[in-house]
Every structure is written in C-alpha cells, then in structure tokens.
C-alpha positions as CSV (number, residue, x, y, z in Angstrom):
1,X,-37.5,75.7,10.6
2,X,-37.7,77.1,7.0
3,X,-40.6,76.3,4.9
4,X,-41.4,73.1,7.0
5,X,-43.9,70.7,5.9
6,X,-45.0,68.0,8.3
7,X,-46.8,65.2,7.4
8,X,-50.4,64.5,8.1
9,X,-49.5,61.7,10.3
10,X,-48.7,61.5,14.5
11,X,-46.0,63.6,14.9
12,X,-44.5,65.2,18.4
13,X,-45.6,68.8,17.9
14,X,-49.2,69.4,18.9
15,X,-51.6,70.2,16.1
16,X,-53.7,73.5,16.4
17,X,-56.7,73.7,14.2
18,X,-58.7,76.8,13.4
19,X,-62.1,76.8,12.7
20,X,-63.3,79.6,10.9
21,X,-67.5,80.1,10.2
22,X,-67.6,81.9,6.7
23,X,-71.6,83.8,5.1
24,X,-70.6,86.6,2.2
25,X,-67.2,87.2,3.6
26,X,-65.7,87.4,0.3
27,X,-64.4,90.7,0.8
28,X,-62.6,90.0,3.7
29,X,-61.1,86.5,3.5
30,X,-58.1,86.7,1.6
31,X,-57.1,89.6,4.2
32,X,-58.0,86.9,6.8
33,X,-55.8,84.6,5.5
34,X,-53.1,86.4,4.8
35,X,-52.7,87.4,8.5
36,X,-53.7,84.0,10.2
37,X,-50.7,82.1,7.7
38,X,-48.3,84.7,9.3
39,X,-49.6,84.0,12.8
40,X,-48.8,80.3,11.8
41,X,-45.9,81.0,10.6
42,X,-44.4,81.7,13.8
43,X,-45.6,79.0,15.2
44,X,-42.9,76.4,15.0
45,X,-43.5,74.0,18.2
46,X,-47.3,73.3,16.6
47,X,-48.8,71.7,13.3
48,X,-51.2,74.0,11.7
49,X,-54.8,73.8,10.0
50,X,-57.2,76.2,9.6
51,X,-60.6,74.8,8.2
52,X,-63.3,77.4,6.8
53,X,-66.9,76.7,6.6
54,X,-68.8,78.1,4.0
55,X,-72.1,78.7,5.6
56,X,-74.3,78.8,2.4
57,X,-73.1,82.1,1.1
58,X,-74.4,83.6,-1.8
59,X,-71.2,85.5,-3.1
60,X,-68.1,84.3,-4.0
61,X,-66.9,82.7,-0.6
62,X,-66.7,79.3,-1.6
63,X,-64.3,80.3,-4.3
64,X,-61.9,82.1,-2.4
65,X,-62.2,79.1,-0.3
66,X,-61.2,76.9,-3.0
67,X,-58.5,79.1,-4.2
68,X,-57.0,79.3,-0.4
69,X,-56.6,75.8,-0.3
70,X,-55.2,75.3,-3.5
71,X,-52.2,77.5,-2.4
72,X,-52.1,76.6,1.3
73,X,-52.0,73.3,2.1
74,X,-52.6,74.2,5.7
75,X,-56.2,74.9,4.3
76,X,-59.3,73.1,4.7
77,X,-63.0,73.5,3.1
78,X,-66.5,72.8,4.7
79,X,-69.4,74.0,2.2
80,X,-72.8,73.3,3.7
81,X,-76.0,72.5,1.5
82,X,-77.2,75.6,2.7
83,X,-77.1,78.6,5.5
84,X,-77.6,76.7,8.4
85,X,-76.6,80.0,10.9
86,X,-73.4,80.6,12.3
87,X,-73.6,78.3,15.7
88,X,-74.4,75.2,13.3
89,X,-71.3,76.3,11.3
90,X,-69.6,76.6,14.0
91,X,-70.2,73.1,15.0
92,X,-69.5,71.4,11.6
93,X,-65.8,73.2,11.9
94,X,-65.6,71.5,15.2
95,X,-67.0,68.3,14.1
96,X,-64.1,68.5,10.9
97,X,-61.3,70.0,13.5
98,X,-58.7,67.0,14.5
99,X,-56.4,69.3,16.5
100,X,-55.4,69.0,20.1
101,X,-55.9,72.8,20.3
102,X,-58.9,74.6,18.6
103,X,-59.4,77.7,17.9
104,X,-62.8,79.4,16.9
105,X,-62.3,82.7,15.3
106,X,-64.9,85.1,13.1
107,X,-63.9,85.8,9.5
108,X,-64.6,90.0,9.6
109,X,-60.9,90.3,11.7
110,X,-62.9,91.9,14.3
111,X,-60.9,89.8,16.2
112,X,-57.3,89.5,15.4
113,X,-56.0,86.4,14.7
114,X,-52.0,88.0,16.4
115,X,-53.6,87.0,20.1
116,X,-53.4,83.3,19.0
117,X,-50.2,83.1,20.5
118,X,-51.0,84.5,23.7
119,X,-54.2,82.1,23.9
120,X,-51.7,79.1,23.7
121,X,-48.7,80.7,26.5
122,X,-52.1,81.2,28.4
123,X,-53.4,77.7,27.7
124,X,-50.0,76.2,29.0
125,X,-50.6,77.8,32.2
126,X,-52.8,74.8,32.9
127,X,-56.3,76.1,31.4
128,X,-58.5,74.0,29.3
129,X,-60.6,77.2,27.4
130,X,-58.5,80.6,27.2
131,X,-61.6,83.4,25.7
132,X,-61.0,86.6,24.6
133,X,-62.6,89.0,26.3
134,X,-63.5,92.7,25.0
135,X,-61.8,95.8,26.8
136,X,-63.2,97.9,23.9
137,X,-65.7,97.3,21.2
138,X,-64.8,99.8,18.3
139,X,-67.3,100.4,15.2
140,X,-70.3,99.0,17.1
141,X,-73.1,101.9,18.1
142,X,-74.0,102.6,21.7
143,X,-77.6,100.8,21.3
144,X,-75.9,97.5,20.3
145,X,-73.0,97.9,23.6
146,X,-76.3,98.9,25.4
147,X,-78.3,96.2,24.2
148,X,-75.5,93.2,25.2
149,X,-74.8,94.8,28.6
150,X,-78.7,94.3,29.3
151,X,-78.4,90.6,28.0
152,X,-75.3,89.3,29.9
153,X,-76.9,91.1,33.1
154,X,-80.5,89.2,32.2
155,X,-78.4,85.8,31.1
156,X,-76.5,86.6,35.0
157,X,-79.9,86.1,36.8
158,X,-81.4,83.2,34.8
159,X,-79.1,81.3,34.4
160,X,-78.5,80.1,37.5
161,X,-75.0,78.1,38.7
162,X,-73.7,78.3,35.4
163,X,-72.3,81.8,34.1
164,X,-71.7,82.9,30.6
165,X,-68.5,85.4,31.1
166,X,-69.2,89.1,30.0
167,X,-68.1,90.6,27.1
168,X,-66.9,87.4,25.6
169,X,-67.9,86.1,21.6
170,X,-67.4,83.1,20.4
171,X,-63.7,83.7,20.1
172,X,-61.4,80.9,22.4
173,X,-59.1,78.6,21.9
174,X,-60.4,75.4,23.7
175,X,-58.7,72.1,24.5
176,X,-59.1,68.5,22.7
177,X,-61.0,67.1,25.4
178,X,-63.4,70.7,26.2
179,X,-64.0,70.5,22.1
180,X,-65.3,66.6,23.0
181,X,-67.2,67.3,25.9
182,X,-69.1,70.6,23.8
183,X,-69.4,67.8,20.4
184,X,-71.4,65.6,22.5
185,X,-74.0,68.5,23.3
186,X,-76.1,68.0,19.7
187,X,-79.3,70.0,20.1
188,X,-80.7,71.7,17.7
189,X,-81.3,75.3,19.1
190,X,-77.4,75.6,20.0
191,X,-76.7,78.7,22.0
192,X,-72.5,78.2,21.3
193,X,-71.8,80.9,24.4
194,X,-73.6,79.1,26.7
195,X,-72.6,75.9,26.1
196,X,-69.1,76.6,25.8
197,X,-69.6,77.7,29.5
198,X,-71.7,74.6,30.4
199,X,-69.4,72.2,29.4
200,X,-66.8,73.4,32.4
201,X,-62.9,72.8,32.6
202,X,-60.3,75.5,33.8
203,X,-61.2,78.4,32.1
204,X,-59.5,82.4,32.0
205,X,-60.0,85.4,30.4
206,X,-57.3,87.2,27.9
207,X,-58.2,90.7,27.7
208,X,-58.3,92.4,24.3
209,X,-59.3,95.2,22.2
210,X,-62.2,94.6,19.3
211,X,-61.4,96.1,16.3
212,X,-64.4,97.6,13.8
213,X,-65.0,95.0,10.7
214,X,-62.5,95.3,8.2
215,X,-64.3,95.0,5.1
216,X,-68.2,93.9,3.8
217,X,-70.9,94.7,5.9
218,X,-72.4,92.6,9.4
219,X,-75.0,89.9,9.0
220,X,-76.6,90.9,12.4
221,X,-79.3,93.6,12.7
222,X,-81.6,94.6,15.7
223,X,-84.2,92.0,15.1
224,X,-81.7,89.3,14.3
225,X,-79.9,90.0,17.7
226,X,-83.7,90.2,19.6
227,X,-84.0,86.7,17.9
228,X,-80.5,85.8,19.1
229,X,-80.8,87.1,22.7
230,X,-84.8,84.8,23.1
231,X,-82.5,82.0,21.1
232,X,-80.3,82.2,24.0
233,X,-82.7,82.5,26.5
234,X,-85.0,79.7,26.0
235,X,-82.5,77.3,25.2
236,X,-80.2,78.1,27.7
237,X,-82.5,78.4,30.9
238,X,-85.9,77.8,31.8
239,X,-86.2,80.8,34.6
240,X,-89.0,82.4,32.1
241,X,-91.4,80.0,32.9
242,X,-90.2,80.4,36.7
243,X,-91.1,83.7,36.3
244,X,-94.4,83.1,35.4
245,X,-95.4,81.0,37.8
246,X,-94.2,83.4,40.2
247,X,-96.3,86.3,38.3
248,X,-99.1,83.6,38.7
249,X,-98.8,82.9,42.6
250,X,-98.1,87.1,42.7
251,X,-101.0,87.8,40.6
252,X,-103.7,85.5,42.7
253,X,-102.6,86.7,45.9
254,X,-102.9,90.3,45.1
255,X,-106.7,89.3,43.7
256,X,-107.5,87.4,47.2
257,X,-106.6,90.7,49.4
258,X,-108.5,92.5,46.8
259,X,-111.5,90.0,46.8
260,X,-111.4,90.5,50.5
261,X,-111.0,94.1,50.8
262,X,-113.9,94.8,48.3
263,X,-116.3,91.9,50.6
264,X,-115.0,94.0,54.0
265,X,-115.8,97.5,52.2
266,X,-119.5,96.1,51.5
267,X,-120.5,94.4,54.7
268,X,-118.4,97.0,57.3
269,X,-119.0,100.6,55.3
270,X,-122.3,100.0,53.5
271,X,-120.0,101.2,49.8
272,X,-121.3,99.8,46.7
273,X,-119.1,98.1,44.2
274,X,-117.7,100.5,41.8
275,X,-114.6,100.4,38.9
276,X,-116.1,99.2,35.8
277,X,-112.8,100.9,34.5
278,X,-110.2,99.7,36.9
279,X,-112.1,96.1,36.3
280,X,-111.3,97.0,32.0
281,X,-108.0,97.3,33.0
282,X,-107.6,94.5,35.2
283,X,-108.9,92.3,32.4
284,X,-106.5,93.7,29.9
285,X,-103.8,93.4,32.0
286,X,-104.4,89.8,32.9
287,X,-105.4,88.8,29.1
288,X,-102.2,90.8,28.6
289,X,-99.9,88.9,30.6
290,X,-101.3,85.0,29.5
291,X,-100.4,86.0,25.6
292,X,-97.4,86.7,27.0
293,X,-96.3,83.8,28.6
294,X,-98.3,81.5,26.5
295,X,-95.9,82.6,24.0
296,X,-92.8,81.6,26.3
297,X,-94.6,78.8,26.4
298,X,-95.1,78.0,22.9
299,X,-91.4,78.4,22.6
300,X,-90.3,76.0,24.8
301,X,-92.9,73.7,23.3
302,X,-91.3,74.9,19.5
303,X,-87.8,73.7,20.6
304,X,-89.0,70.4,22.6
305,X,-91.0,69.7,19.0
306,X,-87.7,70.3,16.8
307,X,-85.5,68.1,18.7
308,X,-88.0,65.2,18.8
309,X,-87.6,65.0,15.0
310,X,-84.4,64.0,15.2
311,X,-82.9,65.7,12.6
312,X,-79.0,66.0,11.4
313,X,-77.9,69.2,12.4
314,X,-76.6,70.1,9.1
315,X,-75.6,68.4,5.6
316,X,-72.3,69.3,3.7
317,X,-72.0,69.1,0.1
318,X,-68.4,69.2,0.1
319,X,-64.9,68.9,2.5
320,X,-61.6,69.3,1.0
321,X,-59.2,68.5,4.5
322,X,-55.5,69.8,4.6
323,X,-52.6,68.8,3.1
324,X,-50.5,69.3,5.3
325,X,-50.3,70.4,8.5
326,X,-46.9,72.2,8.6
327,X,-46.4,75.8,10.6
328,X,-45.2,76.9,7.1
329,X,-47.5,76.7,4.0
330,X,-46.2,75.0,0.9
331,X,-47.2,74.6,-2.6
332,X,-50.3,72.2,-3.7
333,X,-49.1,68.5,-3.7
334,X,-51.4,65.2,-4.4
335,X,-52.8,63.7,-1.7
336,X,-52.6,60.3,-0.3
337,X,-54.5,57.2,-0.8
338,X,-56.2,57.8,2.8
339,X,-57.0,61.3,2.2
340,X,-58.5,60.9,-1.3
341,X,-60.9,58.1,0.3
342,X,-61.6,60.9,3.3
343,X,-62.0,63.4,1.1
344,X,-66.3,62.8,1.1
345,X,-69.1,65.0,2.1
346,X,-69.8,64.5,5.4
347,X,-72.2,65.1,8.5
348,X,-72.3,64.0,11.8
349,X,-75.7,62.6,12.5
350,X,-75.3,62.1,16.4
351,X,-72.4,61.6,18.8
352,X,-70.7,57.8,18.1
353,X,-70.8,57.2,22.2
C-alpha cells in the first residue's frame, strides 16, 4: 500500500492513536518521530495518528511540534497554558485521542516505539491493556531501581484487591473502551499507574528491555520521585490512615500494661516510680508519631480540598488534529470545512455522562 493516505472519515481499518506527553524534549523529538513514522509505516491494516502534548515547555518543543505536523499529516498538536505535570498531559492526549487503539508512549525513546507491533498481535489475543513491562532498566542508578522495588512492594500491601503490575511505566497500548472507562476517572491528583490498573479489563504483560535516554537530560530527581511515590500513595489508597489507627490501638494497649505494671510494682514490691528519662522519651516518641500522621492527615484533607474546587484539569491554548490518518505520511494538504471549525483550543471540563 504505497504512500497511502486515508481519509479522516469511518473507514474499515482500525485507527491507532499515539499519545505522546512532551516537557523540554526538544533534543530528542525529531529522533522520536523519525522512528514511530517508520513503525507506522508498516502498519498497513491500521489508520495512524500520533498526537503530542506539549506540557508547557520552556525550549523549543512546541516548535518541533509545529514543524512535525506540517510534514506529517499523521501528526497532531496539544500545547497546554502551562506545565500541568506529565499524568495531566497524559490525560489531555487521551482526552484528544479518537482511536480504537491507544497507545501512551514517553518522548526520551526509553521505550521503543518497534514493540508497538507486538502490543497490537498481543492485543488481538483477546486483551483489552497490553503494558510493557521492564526485564532491564539500563542508564538508571541502583538507588533509583532500589527505590521503585521498595514502592511497588509498599503499593503491593496497601493497596489492597487492586494491584499495580511491577516494573511497569506508563507505557501500554489500551483498548477504546479501557481509554473510556480511565476518561471517566477525572480527579485531580491522578496517579495514571494506578488507575490504569483500577479501571480493570483483560490485561497481559509484554516483556521488554528499557533502554537509557537518548538525548536531553530526565525531569525526575530524588525529591520529585519521593513526591511522586506520597502522590501515589495518598491518592491511590487510604491504608496510611489504617495504619495509624492501628499504631493508635497498638500504642494504648502497650501504655495500659505499662500503666498496670508500674501500679503492681508500687503496691506488691514497695519500688518507687522512677524514668524521668524513659518518660522524655516516651513523650518524644508519642509527639513524634502525631506530627507524623497529622501530616497523612493533612494530606488526605489537601486532596479532598482540591477536588471540592472543581477545577478543569487543565486548559489548552492550542490543538492542531491530523490530517490524515494514513499508515503512510504525506505532504501538508488544507483541511476540511469540519476540521477547520475543530481546529479550537480545547479542555474537557468533566465527563459528558
């Protein structure tokens, strides 16, 4: 099917789209590009799209972006108001993503766009999410593989009947009606790994190996990931407040037998009370552990106050949709009547059902 271009209308070949969550990747996008429009290229039983979202960046994204659309119609642009953090920009790809299959994919080519293919022969198998799962994470130190192991095993225990698979990103290709079900989840503290696994549907794992970034430098550092790892906590399960009430009950019954073996030391053996310094340290310890979960408290509180406001959960200043949705790319042509009126900033306030 030589340089095929479809029309943007129903057609009988399923249409995959791509979402793809861009902040100061201009170093690496056009290298992106490059290899994802070969990976469509060889797709000739599916329409193509992919749509980049342009999370606010403060380098040249946005104009690689432009200039990848002007030469791949296949190409779509989401520029946000502002950085809005990479689960949000995730979710404004989805929200722009018309495809029957979806596929959410990192800009850095830590993870290659080649396995697309083998997400969709896996998909056909009858699975509704297909998510790549690392065998081997290359360029990333032994603190951070350390730090993620500890996560996924703290995320097993609290989490309860619903499990978030090891080893996994945000990397999947996910079904029309799994991308629906997720779109209908609009909070605003959005913890994408967990609620890719809450929504459900037949889900499998395709095994693969992580490559180091290929260019530019990572947004995450240690105190971004803490603040990613108590993100995901807080909004994904409430077992830390369960575990201080537990600490509670613990800590009052270990006080009681104290109480009582202090009383039966005085009447029975005649001892006088002693410990001003294990009573200092008691009172530390107790003050210590209150901050503590006052603060897991405050948190919850902090998210239950953020979704009362009611906010959107992000603006966009501009979307530029494809042209076309051929396998093939094709030079720039004008767009129709219904795309120009479609082609409008736009944000999805809350779910239309």
């Amino acid at each position: 099917m030589e340089n095929a271009c479809l029309p943007i209308g129903p057609a009988a070949s399923p249409l995959l789209s791509v979402v793809v969550p861009a902040y100061n990747e201009e170093a690496v996008l056009a290298t992106f590009h490059a290899r994802l429009a070969a990976v469509f290229d060889t797709l000739s039983d599916y329409r193509c799209e992919v749509i980049y979202v342009n999370d606010g960046s403060r380098d040249g994204t946005q104009r690689i972006i432009d200039d990848l659309c002007a030469r791949d119609g296949r190409a779509a642009s989401v520029d946000l108001s502002r950085n809005f953090g990479k689960e949000i920009a995730m979710t404004a790809g989805l929200d722009h993503a018309t495809g029957d299959w979806i596929v959410m994919i990192d800009a850095d080519l830590q993870d290659p766009p080649e396995l697309i293919p083998d997400m969709l022969a896996k998909a056909a198998e009858g699975f509704d999410t297909v998510f790549a799962r690392r065998t081997h994470r290359d360029g990333e130190s032994a603190l951070k593989k350390a730090t993620a192991a500890a996560f996924y095993r703290v995320m097993d225990q609290l989490s309860g009947k619903v499990k978030i698979p090891r080893d996994t990103g945000d990397f999947r290709l996910m079904s029309r009606r799994a991308v629906d079900a997720l779109l209908k989840l609009r909070e605003q503290h959005r913890f994408m790994k967990g609620l890719f696994a809450w929504v459900g549907f037949p889900s499998v794992a395709l095994d693969y190996r992580r490559d180091p970034r290929a260019a530019g430098d990572t947004k995450f550092n240690y105190w971004k990931l803490w603040n990613f790892a108590l993100e995901g906590i807080t909004s994904f399960t409430i077992g830390p407040l369960k575990i201080a009430t537990y600490m509670g009950l613990l800590t009052a019954a270990f006080a009681f037998l104290d109480g009582l073996w202090i009383i039966g030391k005085t009447l029975f053996m005649g001892e006088a009370v002693r410990g001003y310094p294990t009573l200092m340290v008691t009172m530390l310890f107790l003050g210590g552990v209150q901050l503590f979960f006052i603060g897991v408290i405050g948190e919850y509180l902090g998210r239950i106050f953020d979704e009362t406001k009611g906010r959107p959960l992000y603006f966009a200043q501009g979307w530029k949709p494809a042209r076309n949705h051929g396998h093939r790319s094709s030079e720039a042509g004008s767009l129709s009547r219904r795309e120009m009126e479609d082609d409008q900033p736009r944000h999805l306030v809350e779910d239309p059902t």
